[in-house]
PDB file as gemmi writes it, atoms N, CA and C in Angstrom:
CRYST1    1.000    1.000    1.000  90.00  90.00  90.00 P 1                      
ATOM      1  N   UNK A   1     -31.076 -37.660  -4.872  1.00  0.00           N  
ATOM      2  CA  UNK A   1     -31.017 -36.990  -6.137  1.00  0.00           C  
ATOM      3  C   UNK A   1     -29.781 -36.083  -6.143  1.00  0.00           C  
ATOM      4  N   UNK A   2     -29.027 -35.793  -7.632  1.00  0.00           N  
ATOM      5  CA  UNK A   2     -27.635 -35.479  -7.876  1.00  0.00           C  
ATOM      6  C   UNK A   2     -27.912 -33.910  -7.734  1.00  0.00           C  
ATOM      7  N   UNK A   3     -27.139 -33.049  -8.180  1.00  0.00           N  
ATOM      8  CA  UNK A   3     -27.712 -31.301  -8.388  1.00  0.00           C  
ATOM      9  C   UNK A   3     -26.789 -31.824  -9.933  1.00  0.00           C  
ATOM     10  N   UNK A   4     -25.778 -32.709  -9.872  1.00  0.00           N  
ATOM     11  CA  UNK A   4     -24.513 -32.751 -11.002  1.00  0.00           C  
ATOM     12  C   UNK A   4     -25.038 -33.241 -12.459  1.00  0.00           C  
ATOM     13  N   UNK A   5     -24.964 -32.695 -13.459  1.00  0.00           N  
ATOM     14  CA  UNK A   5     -25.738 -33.692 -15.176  1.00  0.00           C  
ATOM     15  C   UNK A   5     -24.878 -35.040 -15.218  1.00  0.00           C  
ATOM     16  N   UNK A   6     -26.062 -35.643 -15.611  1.00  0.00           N  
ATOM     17  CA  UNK A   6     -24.786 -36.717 -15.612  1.00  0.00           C  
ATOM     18  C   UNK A   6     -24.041 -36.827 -17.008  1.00  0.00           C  
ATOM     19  N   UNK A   7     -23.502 -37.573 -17.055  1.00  0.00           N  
ATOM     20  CA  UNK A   7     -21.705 -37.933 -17.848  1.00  0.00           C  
ATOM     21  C   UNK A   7     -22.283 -37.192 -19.577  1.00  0.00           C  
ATOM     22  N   UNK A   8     -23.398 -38.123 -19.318  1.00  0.00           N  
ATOM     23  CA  UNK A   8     -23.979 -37.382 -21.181  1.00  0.00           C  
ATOM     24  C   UNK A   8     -24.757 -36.158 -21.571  1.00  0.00           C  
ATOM     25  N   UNK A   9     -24.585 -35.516 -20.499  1.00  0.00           N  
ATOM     26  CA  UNK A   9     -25.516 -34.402 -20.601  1.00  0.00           C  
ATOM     27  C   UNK A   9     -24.344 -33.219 -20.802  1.00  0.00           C  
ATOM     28  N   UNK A  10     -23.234 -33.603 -19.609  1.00  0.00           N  
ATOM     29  CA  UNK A  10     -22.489 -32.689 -19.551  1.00  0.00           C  
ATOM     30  C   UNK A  10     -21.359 -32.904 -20.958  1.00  0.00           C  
ATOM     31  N   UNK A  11     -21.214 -33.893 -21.607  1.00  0.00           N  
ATOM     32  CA  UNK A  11     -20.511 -34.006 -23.032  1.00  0.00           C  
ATOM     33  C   UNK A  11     -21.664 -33.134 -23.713  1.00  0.00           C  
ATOM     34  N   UNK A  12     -22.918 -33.010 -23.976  1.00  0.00           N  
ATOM     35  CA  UNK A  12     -23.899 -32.404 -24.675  1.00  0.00           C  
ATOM     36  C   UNK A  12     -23.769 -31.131 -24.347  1.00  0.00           C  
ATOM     37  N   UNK A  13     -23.485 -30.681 -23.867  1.00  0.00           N  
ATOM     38  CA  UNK A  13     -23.383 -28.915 -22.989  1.00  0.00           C  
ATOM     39  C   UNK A  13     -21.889 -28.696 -23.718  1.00  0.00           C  
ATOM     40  N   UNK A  14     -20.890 -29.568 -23.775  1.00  0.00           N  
ATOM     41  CA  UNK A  14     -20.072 -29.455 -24.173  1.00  0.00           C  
ATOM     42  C   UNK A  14     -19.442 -28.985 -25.758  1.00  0.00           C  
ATOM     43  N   UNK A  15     -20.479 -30.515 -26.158  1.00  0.00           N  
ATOM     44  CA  UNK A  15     -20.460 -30.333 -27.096  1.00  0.00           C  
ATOM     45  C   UNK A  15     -21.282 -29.218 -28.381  1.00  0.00           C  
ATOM     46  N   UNK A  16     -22.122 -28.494 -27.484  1.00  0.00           N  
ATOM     47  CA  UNK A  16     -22.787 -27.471 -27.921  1.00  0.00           C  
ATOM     48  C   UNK A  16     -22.342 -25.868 -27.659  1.00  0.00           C  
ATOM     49  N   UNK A  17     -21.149 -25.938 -27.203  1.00  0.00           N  
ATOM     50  CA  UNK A  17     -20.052 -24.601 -27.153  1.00  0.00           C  
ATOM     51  C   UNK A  17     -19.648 -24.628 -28.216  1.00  0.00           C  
ATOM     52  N   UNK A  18     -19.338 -23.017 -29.191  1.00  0.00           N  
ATOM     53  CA  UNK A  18     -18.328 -23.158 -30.153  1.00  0.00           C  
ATOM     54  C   UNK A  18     -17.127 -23.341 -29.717  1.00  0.00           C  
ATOM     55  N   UNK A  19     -16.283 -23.836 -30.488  1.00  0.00           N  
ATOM     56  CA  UNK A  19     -15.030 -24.590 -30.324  1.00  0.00           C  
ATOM     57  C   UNK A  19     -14.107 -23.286 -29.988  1.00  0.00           C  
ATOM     58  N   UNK A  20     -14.701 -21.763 -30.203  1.00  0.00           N  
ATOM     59  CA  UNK A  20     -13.657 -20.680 -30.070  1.00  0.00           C  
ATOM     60  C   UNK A  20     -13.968 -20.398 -28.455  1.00  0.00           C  
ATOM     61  N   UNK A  21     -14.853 -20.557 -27.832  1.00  0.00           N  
ATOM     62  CA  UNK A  21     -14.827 -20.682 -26.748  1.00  0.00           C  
ATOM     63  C   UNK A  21     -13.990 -22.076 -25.463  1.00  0.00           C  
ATOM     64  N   UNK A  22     -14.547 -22.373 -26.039  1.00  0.00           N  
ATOM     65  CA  UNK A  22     -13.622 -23.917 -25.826  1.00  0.00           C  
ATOM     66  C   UNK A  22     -12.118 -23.878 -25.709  1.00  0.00           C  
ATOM     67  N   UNK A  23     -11.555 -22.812 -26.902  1.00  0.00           N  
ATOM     68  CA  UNK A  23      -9.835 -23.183 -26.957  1.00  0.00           C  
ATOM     69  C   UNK A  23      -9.331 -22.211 -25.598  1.00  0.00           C  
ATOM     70  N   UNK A  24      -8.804 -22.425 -25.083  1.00  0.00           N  
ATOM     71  CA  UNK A  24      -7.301 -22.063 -23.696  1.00  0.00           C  
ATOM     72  C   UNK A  24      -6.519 -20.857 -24.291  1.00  0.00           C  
ATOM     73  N   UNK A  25      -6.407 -20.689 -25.643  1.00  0.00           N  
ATOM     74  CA  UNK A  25      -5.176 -19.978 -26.055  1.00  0.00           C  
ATOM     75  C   UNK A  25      -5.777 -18.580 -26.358  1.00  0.00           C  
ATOM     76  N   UNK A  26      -5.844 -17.407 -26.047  1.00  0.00           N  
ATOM     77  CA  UNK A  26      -6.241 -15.951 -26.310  1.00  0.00           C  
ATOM     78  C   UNK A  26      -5.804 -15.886 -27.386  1.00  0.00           C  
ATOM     79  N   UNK A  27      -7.288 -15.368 -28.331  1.00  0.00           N  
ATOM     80  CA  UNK A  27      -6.661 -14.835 -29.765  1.00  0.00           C  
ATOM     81  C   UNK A  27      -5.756 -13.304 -29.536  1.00  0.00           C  
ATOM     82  N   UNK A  28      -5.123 -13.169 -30.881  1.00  0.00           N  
ATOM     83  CA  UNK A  28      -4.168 -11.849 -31.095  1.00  0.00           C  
ATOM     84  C   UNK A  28      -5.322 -11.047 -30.813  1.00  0.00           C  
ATOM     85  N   UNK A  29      -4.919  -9.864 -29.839  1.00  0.00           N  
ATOM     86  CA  UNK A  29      -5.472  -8.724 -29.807  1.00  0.00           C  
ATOM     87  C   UNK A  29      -4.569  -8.090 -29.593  1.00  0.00           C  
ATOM     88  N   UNK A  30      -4.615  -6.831 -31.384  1.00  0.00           N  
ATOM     89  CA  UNK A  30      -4.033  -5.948 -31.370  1.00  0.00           C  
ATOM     90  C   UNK A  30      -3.427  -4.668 -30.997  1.00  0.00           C  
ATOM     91  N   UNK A  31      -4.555  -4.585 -29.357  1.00  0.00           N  
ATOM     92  CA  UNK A  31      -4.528  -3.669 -29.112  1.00  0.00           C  
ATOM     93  C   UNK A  31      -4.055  -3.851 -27.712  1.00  0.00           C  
ATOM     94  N   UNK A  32      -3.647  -5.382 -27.140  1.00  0.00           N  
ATOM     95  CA  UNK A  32      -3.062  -5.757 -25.891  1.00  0.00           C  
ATOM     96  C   UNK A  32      -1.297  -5.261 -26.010  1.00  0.00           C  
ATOM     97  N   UNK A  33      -0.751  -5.299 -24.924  1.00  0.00           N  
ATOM     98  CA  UNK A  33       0.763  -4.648 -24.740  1.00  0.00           C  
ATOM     99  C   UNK A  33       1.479  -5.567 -25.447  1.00  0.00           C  
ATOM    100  N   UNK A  34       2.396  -5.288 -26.155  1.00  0.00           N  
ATOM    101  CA  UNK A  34       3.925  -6.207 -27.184  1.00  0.00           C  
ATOM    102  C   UNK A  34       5.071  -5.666 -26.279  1.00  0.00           C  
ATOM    103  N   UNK A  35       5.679  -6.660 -26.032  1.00  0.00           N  
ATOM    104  CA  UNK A  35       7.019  -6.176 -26.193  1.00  0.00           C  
ATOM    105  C   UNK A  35       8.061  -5.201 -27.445  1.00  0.00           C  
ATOM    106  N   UNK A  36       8.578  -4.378 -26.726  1.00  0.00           N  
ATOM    107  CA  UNK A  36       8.939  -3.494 -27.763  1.00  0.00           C  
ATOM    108  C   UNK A  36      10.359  -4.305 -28.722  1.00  0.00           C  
ATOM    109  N   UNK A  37      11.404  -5.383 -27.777  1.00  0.00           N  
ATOM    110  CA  UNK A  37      12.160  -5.818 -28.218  1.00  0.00           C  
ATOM    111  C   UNK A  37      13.501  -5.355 -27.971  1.00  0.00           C  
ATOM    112  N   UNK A  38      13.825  -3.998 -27.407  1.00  0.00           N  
ATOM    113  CA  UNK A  38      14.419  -3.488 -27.677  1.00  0.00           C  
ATOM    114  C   UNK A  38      15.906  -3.382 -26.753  1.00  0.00           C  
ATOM    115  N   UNK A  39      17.340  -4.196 -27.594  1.00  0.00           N  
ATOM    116  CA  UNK A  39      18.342  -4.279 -26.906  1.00  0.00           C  
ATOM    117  C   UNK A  39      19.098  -3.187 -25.707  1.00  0.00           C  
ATOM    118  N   UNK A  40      19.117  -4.015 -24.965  1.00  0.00           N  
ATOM    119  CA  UNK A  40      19.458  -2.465 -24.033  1.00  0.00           C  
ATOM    120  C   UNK A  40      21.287  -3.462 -23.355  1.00  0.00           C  
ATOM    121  N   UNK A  41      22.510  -1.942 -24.033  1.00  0.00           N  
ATOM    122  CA  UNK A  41      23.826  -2.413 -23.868  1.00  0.00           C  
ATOM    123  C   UNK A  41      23.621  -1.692 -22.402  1.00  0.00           C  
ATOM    124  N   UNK A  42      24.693  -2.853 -21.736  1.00  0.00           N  
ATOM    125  CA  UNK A  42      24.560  -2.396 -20.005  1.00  0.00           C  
ATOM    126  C   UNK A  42      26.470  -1.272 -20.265  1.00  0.00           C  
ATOM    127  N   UNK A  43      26.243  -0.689 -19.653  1.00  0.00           N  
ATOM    128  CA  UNK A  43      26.863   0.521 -19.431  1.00  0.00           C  
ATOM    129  C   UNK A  43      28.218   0.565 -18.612  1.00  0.00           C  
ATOM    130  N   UNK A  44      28.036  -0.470 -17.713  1.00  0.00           N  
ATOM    131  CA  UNK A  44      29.025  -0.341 -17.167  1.00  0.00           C  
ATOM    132  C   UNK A  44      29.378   0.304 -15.351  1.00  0.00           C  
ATOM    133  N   UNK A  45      27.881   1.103 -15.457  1.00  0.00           N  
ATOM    134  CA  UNK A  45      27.683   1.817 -14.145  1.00  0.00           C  
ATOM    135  C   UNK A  45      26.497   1.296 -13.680  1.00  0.00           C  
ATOM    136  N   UNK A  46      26.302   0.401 -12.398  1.00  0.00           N  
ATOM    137  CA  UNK A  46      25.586  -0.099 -11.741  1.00  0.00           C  
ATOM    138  C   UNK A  46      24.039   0.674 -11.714  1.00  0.00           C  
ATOM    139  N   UNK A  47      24.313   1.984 -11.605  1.00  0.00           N  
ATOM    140  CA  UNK A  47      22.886   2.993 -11.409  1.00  0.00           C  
ATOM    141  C   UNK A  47      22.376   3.058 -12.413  1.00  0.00           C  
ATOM    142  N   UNK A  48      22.882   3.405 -13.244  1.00  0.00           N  
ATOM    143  CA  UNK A  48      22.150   3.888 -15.207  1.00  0.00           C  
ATOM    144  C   UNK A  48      21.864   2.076 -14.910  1.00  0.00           C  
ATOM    145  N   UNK A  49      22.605   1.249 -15.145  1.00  0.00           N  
ATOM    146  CA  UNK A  49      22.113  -0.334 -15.938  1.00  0.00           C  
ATOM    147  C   UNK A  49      20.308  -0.593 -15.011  1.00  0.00           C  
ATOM    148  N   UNK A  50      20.456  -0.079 -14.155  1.00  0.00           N  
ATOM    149  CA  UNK A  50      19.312  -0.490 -13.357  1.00  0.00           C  
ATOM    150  C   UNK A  50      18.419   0.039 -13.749  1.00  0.00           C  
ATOM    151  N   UNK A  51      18.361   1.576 -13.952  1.00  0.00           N  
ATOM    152  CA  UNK A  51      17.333   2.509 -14.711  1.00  0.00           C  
ATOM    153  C   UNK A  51      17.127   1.735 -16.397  1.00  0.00           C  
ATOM    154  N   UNK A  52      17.777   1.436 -17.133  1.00  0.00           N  
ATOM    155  CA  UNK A  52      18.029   0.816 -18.371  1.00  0.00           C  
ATOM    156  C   UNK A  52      17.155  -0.369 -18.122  1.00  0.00           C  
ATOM    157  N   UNK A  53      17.241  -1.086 -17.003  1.00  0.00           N  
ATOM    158  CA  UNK A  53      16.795  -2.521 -17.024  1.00  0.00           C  
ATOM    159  C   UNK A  53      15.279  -2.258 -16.624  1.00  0.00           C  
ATOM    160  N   UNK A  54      15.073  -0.840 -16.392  1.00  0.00           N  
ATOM    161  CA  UNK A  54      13.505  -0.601 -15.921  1.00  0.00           C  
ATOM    162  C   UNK A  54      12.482   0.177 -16.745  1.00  0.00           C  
ATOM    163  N   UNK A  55      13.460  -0.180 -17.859  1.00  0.00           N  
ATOM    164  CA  UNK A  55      12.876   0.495 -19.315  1.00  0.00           C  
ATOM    165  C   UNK A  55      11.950  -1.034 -19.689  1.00  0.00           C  
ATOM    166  N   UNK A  56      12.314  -2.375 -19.240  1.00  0.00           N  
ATOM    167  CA  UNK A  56      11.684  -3.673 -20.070  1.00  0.00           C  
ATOM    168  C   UNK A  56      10.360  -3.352 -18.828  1.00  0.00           C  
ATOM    169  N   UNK A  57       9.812  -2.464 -17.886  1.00  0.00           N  
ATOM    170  CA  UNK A  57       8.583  -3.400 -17.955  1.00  0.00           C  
ATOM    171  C   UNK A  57       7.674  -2.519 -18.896  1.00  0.00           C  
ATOM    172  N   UNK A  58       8.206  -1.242 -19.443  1.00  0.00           N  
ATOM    173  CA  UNK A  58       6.879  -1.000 -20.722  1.00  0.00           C  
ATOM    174  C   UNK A  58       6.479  -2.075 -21.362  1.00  0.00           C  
ATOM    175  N   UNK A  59       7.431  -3.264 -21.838  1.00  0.00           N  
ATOM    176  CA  UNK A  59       7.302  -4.019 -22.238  1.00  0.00           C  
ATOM    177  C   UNK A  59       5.654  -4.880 -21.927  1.00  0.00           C  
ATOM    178  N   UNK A  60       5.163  -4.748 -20.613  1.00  0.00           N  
ATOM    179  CA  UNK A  60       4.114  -5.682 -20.267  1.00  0.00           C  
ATOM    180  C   UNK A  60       3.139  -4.389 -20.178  1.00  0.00           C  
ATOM    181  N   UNK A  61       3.274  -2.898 -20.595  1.00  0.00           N  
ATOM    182  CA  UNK A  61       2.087  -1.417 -20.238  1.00  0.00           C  
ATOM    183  C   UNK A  61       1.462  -1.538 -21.486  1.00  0.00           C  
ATOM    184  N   UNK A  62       0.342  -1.167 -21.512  1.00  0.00           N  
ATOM    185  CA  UNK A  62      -0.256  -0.724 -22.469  1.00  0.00           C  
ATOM    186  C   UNK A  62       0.250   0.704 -22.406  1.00  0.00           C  
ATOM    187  N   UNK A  63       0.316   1.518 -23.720  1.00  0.00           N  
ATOM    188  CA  UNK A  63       1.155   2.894 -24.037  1.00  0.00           C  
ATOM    189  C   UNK A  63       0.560   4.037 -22.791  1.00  0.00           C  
ATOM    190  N   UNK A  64      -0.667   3.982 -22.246  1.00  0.00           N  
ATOM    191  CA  UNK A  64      -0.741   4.874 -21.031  1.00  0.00           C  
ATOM    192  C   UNK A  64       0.066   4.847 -19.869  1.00  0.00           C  
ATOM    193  N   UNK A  65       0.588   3.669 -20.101  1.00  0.00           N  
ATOM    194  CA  UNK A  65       1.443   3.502 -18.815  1.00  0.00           C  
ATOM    195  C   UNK A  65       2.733   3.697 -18.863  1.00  0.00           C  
ATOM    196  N   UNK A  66       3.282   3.980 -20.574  1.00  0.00           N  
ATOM    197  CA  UNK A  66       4.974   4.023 -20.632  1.00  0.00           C  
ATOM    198  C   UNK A  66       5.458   5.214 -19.914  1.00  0.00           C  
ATOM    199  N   UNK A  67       4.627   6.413 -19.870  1.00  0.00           N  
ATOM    200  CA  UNK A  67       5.059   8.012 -19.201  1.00  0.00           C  
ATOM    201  C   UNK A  67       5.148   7.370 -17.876  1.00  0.00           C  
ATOM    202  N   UNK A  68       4.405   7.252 -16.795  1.00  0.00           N  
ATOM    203  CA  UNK A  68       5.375   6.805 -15.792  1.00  0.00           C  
ATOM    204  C   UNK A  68       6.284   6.106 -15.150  1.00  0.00           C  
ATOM    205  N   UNK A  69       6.799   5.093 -16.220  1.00  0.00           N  
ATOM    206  CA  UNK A  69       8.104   4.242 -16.701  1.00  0.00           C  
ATOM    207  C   UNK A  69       8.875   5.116 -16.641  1.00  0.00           C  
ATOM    208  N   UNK A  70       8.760   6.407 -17.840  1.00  0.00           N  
ATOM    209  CA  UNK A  70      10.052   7.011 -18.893  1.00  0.00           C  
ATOM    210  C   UNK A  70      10.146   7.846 -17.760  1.00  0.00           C  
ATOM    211  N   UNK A  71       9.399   8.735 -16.671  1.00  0.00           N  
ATOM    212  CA  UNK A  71       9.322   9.371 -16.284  1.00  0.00           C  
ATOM    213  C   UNK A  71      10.268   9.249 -14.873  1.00  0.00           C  
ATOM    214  N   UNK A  72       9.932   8.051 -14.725  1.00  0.00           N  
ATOM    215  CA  UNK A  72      10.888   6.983 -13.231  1.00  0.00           C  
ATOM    216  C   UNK A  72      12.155   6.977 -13.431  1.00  0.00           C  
ATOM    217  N   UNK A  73      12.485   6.527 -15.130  1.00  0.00           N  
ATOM    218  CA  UNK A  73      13.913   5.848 -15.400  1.00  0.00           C  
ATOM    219  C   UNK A  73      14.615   7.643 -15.563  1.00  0.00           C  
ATOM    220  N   UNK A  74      13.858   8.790 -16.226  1.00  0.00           N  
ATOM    221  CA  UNK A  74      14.990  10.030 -16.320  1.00  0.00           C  
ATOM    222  C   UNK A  74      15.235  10.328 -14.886  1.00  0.00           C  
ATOM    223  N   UNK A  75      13.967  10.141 -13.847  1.00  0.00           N  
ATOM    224  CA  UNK A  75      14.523  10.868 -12.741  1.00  0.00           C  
ATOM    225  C   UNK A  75      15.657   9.998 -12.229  1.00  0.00           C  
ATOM    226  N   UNK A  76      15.378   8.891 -12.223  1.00  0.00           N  
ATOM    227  CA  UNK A  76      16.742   7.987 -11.928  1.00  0.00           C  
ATOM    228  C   UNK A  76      18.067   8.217 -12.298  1.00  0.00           C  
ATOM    229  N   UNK A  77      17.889   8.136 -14.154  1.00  0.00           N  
ATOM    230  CA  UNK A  77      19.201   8.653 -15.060  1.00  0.00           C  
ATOM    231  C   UNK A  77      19.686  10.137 -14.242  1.00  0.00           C  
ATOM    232  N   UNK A  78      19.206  10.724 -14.028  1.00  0.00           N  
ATOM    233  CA  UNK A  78      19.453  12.762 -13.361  1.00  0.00           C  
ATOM    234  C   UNK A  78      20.142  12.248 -12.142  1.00  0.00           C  
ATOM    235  N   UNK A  79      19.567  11.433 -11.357  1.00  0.00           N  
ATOM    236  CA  UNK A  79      20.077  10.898  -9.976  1.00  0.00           C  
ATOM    237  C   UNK A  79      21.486  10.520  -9.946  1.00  0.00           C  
ATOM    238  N   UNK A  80      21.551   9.797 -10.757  1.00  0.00           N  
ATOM    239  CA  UNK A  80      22.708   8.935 -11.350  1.00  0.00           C  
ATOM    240  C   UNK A  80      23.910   9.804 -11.263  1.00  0.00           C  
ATOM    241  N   UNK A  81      23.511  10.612 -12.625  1.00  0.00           N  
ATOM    242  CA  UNK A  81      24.122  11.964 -13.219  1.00  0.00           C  
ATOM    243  C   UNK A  81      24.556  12.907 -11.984  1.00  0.00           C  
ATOM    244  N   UNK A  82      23.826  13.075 -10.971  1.00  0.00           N  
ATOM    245  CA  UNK A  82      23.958  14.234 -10.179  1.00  0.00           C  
ATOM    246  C   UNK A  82      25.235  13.611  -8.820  1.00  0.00           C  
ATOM    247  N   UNK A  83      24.964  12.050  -8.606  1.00  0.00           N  
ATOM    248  CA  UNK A  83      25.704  11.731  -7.828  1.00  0.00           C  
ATOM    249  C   UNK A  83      27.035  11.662  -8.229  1.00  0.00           C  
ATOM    250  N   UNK A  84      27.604  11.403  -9.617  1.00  0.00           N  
ATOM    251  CA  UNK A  84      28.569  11.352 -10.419  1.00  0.00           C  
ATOM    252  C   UNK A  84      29.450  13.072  -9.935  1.00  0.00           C  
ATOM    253  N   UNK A  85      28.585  13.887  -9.701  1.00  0.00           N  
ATOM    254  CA  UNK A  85      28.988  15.168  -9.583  1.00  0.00           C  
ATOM    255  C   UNK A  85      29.428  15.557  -8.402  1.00  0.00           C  
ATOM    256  N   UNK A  86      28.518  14.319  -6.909  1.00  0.00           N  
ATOM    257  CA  UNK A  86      28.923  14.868  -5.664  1.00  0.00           C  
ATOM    258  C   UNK A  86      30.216  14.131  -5.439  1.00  0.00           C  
ATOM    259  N   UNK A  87      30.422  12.947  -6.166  1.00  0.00           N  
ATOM    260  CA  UNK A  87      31.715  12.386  -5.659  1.00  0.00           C  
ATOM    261  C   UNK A  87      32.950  13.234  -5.562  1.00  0.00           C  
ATOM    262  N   UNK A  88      33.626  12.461  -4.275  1.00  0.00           N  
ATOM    263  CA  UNK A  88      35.070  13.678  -3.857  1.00  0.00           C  
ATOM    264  C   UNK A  88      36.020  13.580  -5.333  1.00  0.00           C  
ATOM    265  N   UNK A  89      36.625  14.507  -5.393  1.00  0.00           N  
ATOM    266  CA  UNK A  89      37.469  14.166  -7.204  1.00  0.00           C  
ATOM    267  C   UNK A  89      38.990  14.153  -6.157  1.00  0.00           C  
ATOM    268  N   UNK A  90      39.464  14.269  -6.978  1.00  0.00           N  
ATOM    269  CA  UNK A  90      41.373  14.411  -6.683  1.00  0.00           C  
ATOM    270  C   UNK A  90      41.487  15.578  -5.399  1.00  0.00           C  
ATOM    271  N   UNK A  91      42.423  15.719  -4.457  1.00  0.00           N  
ATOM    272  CA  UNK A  91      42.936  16.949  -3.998  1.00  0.00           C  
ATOM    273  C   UNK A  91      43.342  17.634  -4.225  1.00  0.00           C  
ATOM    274  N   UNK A  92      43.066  18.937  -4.201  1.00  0.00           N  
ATOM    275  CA  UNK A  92      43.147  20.201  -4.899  1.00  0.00           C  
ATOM    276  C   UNK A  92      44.874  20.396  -4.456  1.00  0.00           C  
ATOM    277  N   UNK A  93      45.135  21.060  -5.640  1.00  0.00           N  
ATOM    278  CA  UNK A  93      46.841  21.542  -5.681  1.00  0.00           C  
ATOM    279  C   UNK A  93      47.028  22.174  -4.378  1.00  0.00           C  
ATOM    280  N   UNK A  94      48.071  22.217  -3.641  1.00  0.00           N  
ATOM    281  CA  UNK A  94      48.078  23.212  -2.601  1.00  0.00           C  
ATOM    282  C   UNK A  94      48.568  24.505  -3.248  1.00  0.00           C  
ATOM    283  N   UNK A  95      48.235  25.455  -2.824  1.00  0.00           N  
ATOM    284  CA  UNK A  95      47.902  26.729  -2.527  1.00  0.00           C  
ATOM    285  C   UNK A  95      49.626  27.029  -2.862  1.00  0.00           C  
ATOM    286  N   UNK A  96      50.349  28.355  -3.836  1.00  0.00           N  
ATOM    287  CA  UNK A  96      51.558  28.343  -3.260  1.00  0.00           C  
ATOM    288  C   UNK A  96      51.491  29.302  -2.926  1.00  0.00           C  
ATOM    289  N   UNK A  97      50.687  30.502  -2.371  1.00  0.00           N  
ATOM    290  CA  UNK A  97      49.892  31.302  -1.429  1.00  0.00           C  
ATOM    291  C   UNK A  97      50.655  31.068   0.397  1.00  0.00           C  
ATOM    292  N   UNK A  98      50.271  29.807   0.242  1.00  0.00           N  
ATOM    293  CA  UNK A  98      50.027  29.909   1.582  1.00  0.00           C  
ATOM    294  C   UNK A  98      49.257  30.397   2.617  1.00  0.00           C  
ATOM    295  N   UNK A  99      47.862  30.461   1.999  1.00  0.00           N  
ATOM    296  CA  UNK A  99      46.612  30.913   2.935  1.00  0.00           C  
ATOM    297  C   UNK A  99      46.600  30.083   4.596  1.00  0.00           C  
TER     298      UNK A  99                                                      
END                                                                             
C-alpha cells in the first residue's frame, strides 16, 4: 500500500485550490520595499562614489531600515571629507627668517 494519492486524487486536491493560491507571482503589496529610482552621478572620487553606491541598498529596506543606511553613508561621506584634509598639500614657502 502507497502513503502517495493517486494521479486523480491529487488533480482533485488541485483542482480544489483557488487559483490565487495556485499562482507563483506575489501580488502588489503596498507596503513591501520599492526602489526609490534614484540617479546617483559618480563624482569622480573613489570614496564618496562608494558611499553614493551604498545609498541603492535602501532600495531593497523597508523605511526602518533607511536610518542605518543614511547613517553609514554620512559617516563615510565625513571620512571621506576628513581624509581630503589629512593629505600632505604643497611645501610651505621657506621661511625668509631663517629660523
Amino acid at each position: 500500500m502507497s502513503d502517495s494519492l493517486p494521479e486523480a486524487e491529487v488533480g482533485a486536491v488541485a483542482e480544489g485550490v483557488p487559483e490565487a493560491v495556485v499562482e507563483a507571482e506575489p501580488a502588489y503589496d503596498p507596503a513591501a520595499p520599492a526602489p526609490l529610482n534614484v540617479d546617483r552621478t559618480p563624482s569622480g572620487n573613489a570614496d564618496v562614489d562608494a558611499q553614493l553606491g551604498r545609498l541603492a541598498d535602501t532600495d531593497h529596506l523597508a523605511t526602518d531600515g533607511h536610518v542605518e543606511v543614511y547613517e553609514d553613508v554620512h559617516r563615510g561621506l565625513r571620512d571621506a571629507l576628513t581624509a581630503l584634509d589629512a593629505r600632505p598639500g604643497p611645501p610651505a614657502p621657506p621661511s625668509p627668517y631663517g629660523n
